[in-house]
C-alpha positions in Angstrom: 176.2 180.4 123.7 176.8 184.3 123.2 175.2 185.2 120.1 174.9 188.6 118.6 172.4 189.1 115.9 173.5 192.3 114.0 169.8 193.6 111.9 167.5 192.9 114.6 164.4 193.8 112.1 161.5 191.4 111.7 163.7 188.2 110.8 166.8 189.0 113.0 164.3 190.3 115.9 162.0 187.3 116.2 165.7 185.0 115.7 167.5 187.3 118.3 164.1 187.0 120.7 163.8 183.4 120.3 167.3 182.4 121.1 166.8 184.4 124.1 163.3 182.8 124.9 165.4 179.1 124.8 168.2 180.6 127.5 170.9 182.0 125.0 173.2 185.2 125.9 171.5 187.3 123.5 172.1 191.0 122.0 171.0 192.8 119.1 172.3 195.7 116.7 169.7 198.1 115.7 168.5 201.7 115.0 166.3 204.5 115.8 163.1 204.4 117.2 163.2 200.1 116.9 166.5 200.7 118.8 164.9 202.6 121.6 162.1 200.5 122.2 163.8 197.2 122.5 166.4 199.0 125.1 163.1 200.6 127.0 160.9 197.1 126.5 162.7 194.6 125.0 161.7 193.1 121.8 157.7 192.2 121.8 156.2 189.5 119.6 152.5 190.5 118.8 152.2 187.0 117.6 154.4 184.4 116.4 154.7 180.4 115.8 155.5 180.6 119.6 152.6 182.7 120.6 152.9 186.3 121.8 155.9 186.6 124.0 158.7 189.4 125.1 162.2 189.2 126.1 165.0 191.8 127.3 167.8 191.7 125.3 171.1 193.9 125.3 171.1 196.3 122.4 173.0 198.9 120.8 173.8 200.3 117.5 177.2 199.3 116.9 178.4 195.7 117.7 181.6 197.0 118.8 180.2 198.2 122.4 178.0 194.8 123.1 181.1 192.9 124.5 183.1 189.4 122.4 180.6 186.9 120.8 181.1 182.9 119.7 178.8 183.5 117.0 177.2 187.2 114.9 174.4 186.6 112.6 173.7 188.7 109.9 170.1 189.7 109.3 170.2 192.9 108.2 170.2 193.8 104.0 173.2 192.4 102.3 173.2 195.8 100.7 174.2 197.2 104.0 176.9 195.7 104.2 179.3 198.9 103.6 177.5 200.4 106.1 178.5 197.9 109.3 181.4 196.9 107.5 183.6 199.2 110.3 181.7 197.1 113.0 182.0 194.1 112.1 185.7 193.9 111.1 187.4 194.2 114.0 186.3 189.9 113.9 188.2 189.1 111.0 190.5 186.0 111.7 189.0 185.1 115.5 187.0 182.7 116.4 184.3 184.2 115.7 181.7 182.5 112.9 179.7 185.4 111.2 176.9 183.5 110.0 175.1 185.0 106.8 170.6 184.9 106.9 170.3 186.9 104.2 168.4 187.2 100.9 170.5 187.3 97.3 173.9 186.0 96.7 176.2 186.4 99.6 179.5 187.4 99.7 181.3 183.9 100.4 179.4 182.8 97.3 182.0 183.6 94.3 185.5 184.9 95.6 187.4 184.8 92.5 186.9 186.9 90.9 184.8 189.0 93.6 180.8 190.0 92.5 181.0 194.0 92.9 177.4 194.0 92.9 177.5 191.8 96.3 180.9 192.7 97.7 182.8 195.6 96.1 186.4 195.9 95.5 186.4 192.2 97.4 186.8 194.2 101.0 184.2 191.7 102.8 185.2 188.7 101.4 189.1 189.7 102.4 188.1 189.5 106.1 186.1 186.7 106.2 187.4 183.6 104.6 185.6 180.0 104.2 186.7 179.0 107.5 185.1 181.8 109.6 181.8 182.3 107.1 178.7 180.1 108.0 176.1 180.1 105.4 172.3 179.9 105.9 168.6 180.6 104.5 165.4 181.3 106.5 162.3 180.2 105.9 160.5 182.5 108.2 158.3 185.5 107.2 157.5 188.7 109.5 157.0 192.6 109.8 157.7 195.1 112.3 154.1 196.5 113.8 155.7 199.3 115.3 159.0 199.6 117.1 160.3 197.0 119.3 156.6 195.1 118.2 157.3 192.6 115.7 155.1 190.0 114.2 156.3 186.5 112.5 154.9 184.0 110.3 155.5 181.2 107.9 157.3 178.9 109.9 160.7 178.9 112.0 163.0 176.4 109.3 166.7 177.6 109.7 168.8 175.7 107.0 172.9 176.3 108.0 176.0 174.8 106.1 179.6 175.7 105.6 180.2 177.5 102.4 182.7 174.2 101.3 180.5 171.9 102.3 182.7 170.2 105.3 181.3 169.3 108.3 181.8 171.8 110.6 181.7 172.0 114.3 180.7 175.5 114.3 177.8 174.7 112.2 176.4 171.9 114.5 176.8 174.1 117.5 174.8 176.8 116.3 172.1 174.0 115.1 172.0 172.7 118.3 171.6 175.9 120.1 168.6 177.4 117.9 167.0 173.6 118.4 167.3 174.1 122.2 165.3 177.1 121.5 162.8 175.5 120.0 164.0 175.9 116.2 163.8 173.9 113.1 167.9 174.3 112.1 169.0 171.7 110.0 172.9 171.2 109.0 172.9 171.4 105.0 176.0 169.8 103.1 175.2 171.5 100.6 174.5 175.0 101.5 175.1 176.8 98.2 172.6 174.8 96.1 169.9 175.8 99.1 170.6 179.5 98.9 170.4 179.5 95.1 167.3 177.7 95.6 165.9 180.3 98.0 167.6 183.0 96.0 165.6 181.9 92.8 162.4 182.4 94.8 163.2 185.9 95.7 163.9 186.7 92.0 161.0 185.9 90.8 158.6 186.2 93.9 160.4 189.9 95.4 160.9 191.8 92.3 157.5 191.0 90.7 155.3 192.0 93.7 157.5 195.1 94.1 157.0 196.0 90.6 152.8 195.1 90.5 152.8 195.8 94.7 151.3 192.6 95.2 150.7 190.4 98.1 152.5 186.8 97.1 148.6 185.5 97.0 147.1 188.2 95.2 150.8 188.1 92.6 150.6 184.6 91.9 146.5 184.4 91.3 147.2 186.3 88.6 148.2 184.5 85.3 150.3 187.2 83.7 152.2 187.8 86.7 152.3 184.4 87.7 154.0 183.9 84.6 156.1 186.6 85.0 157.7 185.2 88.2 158.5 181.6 86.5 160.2 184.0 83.6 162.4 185.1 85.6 163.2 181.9 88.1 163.6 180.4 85.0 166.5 182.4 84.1 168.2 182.3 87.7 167.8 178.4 87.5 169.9 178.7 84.2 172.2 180.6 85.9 172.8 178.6 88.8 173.2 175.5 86.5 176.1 177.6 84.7 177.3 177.4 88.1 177.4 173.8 88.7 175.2 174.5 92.0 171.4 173.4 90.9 170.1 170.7 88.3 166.9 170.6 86.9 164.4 171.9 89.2 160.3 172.3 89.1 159.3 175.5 89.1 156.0 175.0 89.3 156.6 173.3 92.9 158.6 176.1 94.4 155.8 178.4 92.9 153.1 175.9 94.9 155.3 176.0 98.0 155.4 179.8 98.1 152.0 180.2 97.6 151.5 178.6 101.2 152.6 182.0 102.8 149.4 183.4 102.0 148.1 187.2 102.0 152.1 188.5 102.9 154.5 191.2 101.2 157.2 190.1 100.8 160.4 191.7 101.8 161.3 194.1 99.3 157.8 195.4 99.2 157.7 196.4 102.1 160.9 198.3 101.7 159.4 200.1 99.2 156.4 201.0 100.3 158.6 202.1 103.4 160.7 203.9 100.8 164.0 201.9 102.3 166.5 200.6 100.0 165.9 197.7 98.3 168.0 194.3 97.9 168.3 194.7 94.2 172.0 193.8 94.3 172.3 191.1 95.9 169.3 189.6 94.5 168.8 190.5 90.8 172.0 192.7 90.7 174.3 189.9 91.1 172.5 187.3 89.1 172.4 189.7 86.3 176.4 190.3 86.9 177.2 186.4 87.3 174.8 185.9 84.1 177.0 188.5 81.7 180.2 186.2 83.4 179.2 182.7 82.4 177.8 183.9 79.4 174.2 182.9 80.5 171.4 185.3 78.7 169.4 186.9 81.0 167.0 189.5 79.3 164.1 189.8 81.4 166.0 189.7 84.7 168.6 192.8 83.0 164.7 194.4 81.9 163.4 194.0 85.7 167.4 195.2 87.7 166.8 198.5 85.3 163.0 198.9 86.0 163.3 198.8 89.7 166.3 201.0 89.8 164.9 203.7 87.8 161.6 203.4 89.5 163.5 203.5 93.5 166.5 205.4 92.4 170.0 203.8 92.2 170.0 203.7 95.9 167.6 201.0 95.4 
């Protein structure tokens, strides 16, 4: 299978390097100095559920010069989407599946109306309809050491599903082919309850240890912010159930469960310690904007959207 992984940061490099550890075609969309090292060295894993391995794959910053792909994952920010937009639509309406690995709400997830906070003016959604989006979550931690280095954690659980919920041949293909490289991918019926799952993790666990800059273990051994996360998981959960997607869910559980990743920032931390962007949008953004839709109160999740954007600038 020819797979592109556009993103190729610590998720979509140790994805992109594993598929081609297991024997896939393999290339990757990057940029700058990460850019230059994989096409010098290849992409490096310092350590990884695998061990410490490197592979060559081909590389480039736009998508459009790598060649025609069965399948393009997206693992880069779903705030960037306006930024690869030009890249990636060229694929609208072929064969293509563009799989989405990304944190927040995605852009398949509400078409009508469109969330501007995810997908603005509806462009994204307009190329890529139910039939050629793939869904999926990661449960898979990492950091880049230094460019073209990267170094991965937490497990290598890929969850896929069609946005619809039909069985879909596309979806078992790709399963099969991250499972040939030594993957966990499962096939999920029911991939929109598993991303609002995931998604109420990241609003609790992301935008707390950004605001406190906390490790997960060092946030949540900490009763007030402990606390604090549940808040506002709480209020996604509520939000999601306006949905129809989620039922009644233990929090305390998915608190336990995350607590197994240990000493680790977690995504959107590291952004801004980095001083990148972060994935306000699509994670707090949009569950703020879906909230104010349904009519679902969201207080301390509105609070925390307004906090972090003043705080990172509204580029965050």
């Amino acid at each position: 299978m020819r797979i592109a992984v556009v993103g190729a940061g610590a998720i979509g490099g140790f994805l992109a390097a594993a598929l081609a550890r297991g024997g896939h075609d393999v290339a990757v969309v990057a940029r700058g100095a990460h850019l230059d090292a994989i096409r010098r060295k290849g992409i490096e894993l310092v350590a990884s559920d695998f061990g410490p391995f490197s592979v060559r794959v081909a590389a480039g910053s736009d998508l459009r010069d790598l060649g025609a792909f069965e399948v393009v994952i997206a693992t880069f920010k779903a705030h960037q989407w306006p930024t690869l937009i030009e890249q990636l639509a060229p694929l609208s309406g072929s064969a293509t599946r563009i799989v989405t690995l990304q944190n927040g709400v995605p852009f398949w997830y509400v078409r009508t109306p469109w969330l501007e906070r995810v997908d603005p003016g509806g462009k994204i959604g307009a190329l890529f309809d139910d039939t050629q989006a793939l869904g999926g979550v990661v449960h898979v931690s990492g950091h880049i050491v230094e460019p073209g280095r990267i170094h991965q954690s937490g497990g290598t659980r890929y969850v896929l599903g069609s946005p619809d919920g039909r069985i879909d041949a596309g979806v078992d293909a790709l399963v099969a082919a991250m499972q040939l490289a030594g993957l966990h991918a499962e096939r999920d019926e029911d991939v929109r309850a598993t991303v609002w799952l995931k998604l109420v993790n990241n609003v609790g666990l992301n935008t707390v240890s950004t605001l406190y800059e906390r490790t997960i273990h060092a946030m949540l051994s900490d009763a007030p912010r402990r606390a604090e996360v549940r808040a506002l998981m709480c209020e996604a959960l509520e939000v999601g159930r306006a949905l129809g997607v989620v039922q009644n869910v233990d929090v305390e559980t998915r608190i336990a469960y995350a607590e197994r990743l240990g000493d680790v920032r977690t995504s959107m931390l590291q952004d801004a310690l980095a001083g990148r962007p972060l994935e306000l949008d699509p994670i707090v953004g949009a569950v703020v904007e879906l909230g104010t839709r349904l009519g679902v109160p969201v207080p301390r999740l509105n609070e925390t959207y307004h906090t972090l954007r003043a705080r990172y600038g509204p580029g965050a």
